[in-house]
C-alpha positions, 0 to 999 in steps of 0.5 A: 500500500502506497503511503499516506499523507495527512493535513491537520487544519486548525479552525479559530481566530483565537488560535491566530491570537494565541488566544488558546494553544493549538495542542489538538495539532500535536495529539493528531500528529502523534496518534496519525502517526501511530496509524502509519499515516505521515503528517506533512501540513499542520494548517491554522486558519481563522473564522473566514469562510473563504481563507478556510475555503482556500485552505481545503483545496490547497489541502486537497492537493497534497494530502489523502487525509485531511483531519479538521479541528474547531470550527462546528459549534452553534455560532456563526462563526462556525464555518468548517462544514459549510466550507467543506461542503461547499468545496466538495459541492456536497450539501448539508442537513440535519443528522436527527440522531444528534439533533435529538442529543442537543434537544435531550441536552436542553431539555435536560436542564430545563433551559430553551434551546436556541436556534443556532444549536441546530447547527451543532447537528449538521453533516455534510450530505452522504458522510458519515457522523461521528459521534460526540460522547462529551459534547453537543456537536456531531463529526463528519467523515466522507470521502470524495476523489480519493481524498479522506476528511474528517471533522472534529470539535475544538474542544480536546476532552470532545475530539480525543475521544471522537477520533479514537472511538469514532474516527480510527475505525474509520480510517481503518474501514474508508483508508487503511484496508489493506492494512493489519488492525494496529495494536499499542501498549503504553509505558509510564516512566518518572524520575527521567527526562525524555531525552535521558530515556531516549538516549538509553534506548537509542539503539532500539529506536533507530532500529525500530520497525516492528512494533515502532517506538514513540517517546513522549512526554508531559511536566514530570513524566515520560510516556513509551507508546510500542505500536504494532500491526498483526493479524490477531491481538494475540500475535500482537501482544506477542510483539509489544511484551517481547519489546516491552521486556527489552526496555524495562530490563534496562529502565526498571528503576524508571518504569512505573507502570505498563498501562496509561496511568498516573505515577499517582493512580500506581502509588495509590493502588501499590498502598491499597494493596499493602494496606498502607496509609499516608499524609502530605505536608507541603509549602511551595506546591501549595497542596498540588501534591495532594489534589493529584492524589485525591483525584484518584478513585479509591484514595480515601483508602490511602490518603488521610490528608495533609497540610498546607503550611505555605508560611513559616507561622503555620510551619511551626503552628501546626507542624512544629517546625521549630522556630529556630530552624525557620529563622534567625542567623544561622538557621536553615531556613524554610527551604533545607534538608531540616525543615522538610524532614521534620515537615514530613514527621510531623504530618505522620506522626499527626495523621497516624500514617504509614508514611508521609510525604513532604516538599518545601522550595523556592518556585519562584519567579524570585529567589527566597532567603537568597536561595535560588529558584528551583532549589527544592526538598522533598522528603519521605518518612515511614513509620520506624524507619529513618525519613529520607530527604532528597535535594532537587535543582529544578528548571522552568517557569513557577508551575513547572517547577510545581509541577516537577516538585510534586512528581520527583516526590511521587516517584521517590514514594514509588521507589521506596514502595518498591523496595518495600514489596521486595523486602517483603518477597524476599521474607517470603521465599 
C-alpha cells in the first residue's frame, strides 16, 4: 500500500491570537502517526469562510487525509462544514440522531434551546457522523476523489475521544484496508527526562520497525507508546511484551507502570494493596501534591490528608517546625534538608500514617532567603524507619517547577514502595 499523507487544519481566530494553544495539532500528529499515516501540513486558519475555503483545496492537493479541528459549534462563526461542503459541492442537513442529543441536552436542564444549536447537528450530505460522547456537536467523515476528511470539535476532552472511538475505525474501514488492525501498549516512566530515556534506548529506536517506538512526554513524566500491526491481538501482544521486556530490563528503576496511568493512580493502588496509609505536608506546591492524589478513585483508602503550611507561622503552628530552624542567623531556613524532614514527621506522626510525604522550595519567579529558584526538598518518612530527604535543582517557569516538585516526590514514594514489596518477597521465599 502506497503511503499516506495527512493535513491537520486548525479552525479559530483565537488560535491566530494565541488566544488558546493549538495542542489538538500535536495529539493528531502523534496518534496519525501511530496509524502509519505521515503528517506533512499542520494548517491554522481563522473564522473566514473563504481563507478556510482556500485552505481545503490547497489541502486537497497534497494530502489523502485531511483531519479538521474547531470550527462546528452553534455560532456563526462556525464555518468548517459549510466550507467543506461547499468545496466538495456536497450539501448539508440535519443528522436527527444528534439533533435529538442537543434537544435531550436542553431539555435536560430545563433551559430553551436556541436556534443556532441546530447547527451543532449538521453533516455534510452522504458522510458519515461521528459521534460526540462529551459534547453537543456531531463529526463528519466522507470521502470524495480519493481524498479522506474528517471533522472534529475544538474542544480536546470532545475530539480525543471522537477520533479514537469514532474516527480510527474509520480510517481503518474508508483508508487503511489493506492494512493489519494496529495494536499499542503504553509505558509510564518518572524520575527521567525524555531525552535521558531516549538516549538509553537509542539503539532500539533507530532500529525500530516492528512494533515502532514513540517517546513522549508531559511536566514530570515520560510516556513509551510500542505500536504494532498483526493479524490477531494475540500475535500482537506477542510483539509489544517481547519489546516491552527489552526496555524495562534496562529502565526498571524508571518504569512505573505498563498501562496509561498516573505515577499517582500506581502509588495509590501499590498502598491499597499493602494496606498502607499516608499524609502530605507541603509549602511551595501549595497542596498540588495532594489534589493529584485525591483525584484518584479509591484514595480515601490511602490518603488521610495533609497540610498546607505555605508560611513559616503555620510551619511551626501546626507542624512544629521549630522556630529556630525557620529563622534567625544561622538557621536553615524554610527551604533545607531540616525543615522538610521534620515537615514530613510531623504530618505522620499527626495523621497516624504509614508514611508521609513532604516538599518545601523556592518556585519562584524570585529567589527566597537568597536561595535560588528551583532549589527544592522533598522528603519521605515511614513509620520506624529513618525519613529520607532528597535535594532537587529544578528548571522552568513557577508551575513547572510545581509541577516537577510534586512528581520527583511521587516517584521517590514509588521507589521506596518498591523496595518495600521486595523486602517483603524476599521474607517470603
Amino acid at each position: 500500500m502506497k503511503a499516506v499523507k495527512a493535513e491537520i487544519i486548525a479552525v479559530g481566530t483565537e488560535l491566530l491570537l494565541g488566544q488558546i494553544t493549538n495542542t489538538n495539532a500535536r495529539y493528531l500528529s502523534q496518534q496519525l502517526s501511530y496509524l502509519g499515516i505521515d503528517v506533512y501540513y499542520q494548517t491554522v486558519v481563522g473564522d473566514n469562510l473563504n481563507r478556510l475555503k482556500q485552505a481545503i483545496e490547497l489541502a486537497s492537493s497534497r494530502a489523502d487525509v485531511i483531519v479538521f479541528s474547531g470550527g462546528i459549534g452553534p455560532t456563526q462563526d462556525d464555518l468548517t462544514k459549510d466550507a467543506l461542503g461547499e468545496v466538495l459541492g456536497r450539501s448539508l442537513h440535519i443528522h436527527a440522531e444528534s439533533m435529538q442529543a442537543v434537544e435531550k441536552f436542553f431539555e435536560g436542564r430545563d433551559k430553551p434551546m436556541t436556534e443556532n444549536n441546530r447547527r451543532q447537528a449538521i453533516i455534510l450530505e452522504n458522510s458519515d457522523p461521528l459521534r460526540n460522547e462529551v459534547g453537543l456537536a456531531v463529526g463528519v467523515a466522507i470521502s470524495q476523489n480519493e481524498k479522506h476528511y474528517i471533522v472534529l470539535p475544538g474542544p480536546p476532552k470532545e475530539l480525543q475521544p471522537m477520533f479514537e472511538n469514532q474516527a480510527i475505525p474509520w480510517l481503518l474501514e474508508h483508508v487503511l484496508t489493506d492494512e493489519y488492525p494496529i495494536y499499542s501498549k503504553m509505558l509510564k516512566f518518572a524520575g527521567i527526562g525524555e531525552s535521558a530515556l531516549e538516549d538509553a534506548l537509542l539503539d532500539l529506536i533507530s532500529a525500530q520497525t516492528d512494533p515502532t517506538i514513540a517517546p513522549y512526554a508531559k511536566e514530570g513524566e515520560v510516556t513509551i507508546r510500542l505500536t504494532t500491526k498483526a493479524p490477531d491481538e494475540k500475535e500482537a501482544m506477542s510483539k509489544l511484551k517481547a519489546m516491552e521486556a527489552q526496555i524495562r530490563e534496562r529502565l526498571p528503576e524508571y518504569m512505573y507502570a505498563d498501562r496509561d496511568i498516573t505515577i499517582e493512580n500506581q502509588i495509590i493502588q501499590m498502598m491499597t494493596g499493602m494496606k498502607l496509609t499516608l499524609a502530605a505536608a507541603e509549602s511551595c506546591t501549595g497542596g498540588l501534591v495532594m489534589q493529584n492524589l485525591t483525584t484518584i478513585p479509591g484514595s480515601a483508602l490511602v490518603f488521610m490528608g495533609g497540610v498546607v503550611s505555605y508560611s513559616n507561622e503555620m510551619k511551626e503552628q501546626i507542624l512544629n517546625v521549630p522556630h529556630e530552624l525557620l529563622e534567625g542567623e544561622n538557621a536553615p531556613g524554610a527551604v533545607s534538608e531540616e525543615v522538610a524532614e521534620v515537615m514530613a514527621d510531623q504530618a505522620r506522626r499527626l495523621l497516624d500514617t504509614d508514611f508521609a510525604v513532604s516538599v518545601t522550595g523556592v518556585a519562584g519567579p524570585g529567589s527566597s532567603e537568597r536561595k535560588p529558584v528551583g532549589l527544592v526538598y522533598i522528603a519521605i518518612a515511614e513509620r520506624d524507619r529513618k525519613t529520607e530527604v532528597f535535594q532537587l535543582n529544578l528548571k522552568g517557569n513557577r508551575e513547572a517547577i510545581r509541577i516537577r516538585s510534586a512528581k520527583s516526590l511521587m516517584y521517590r514514594l514509588w521507589l521506596r514502595l518498591k523496595q518495600r514489596e521486595n523486602e517483603q518477597l524476599a521474607e517470603q521465599s
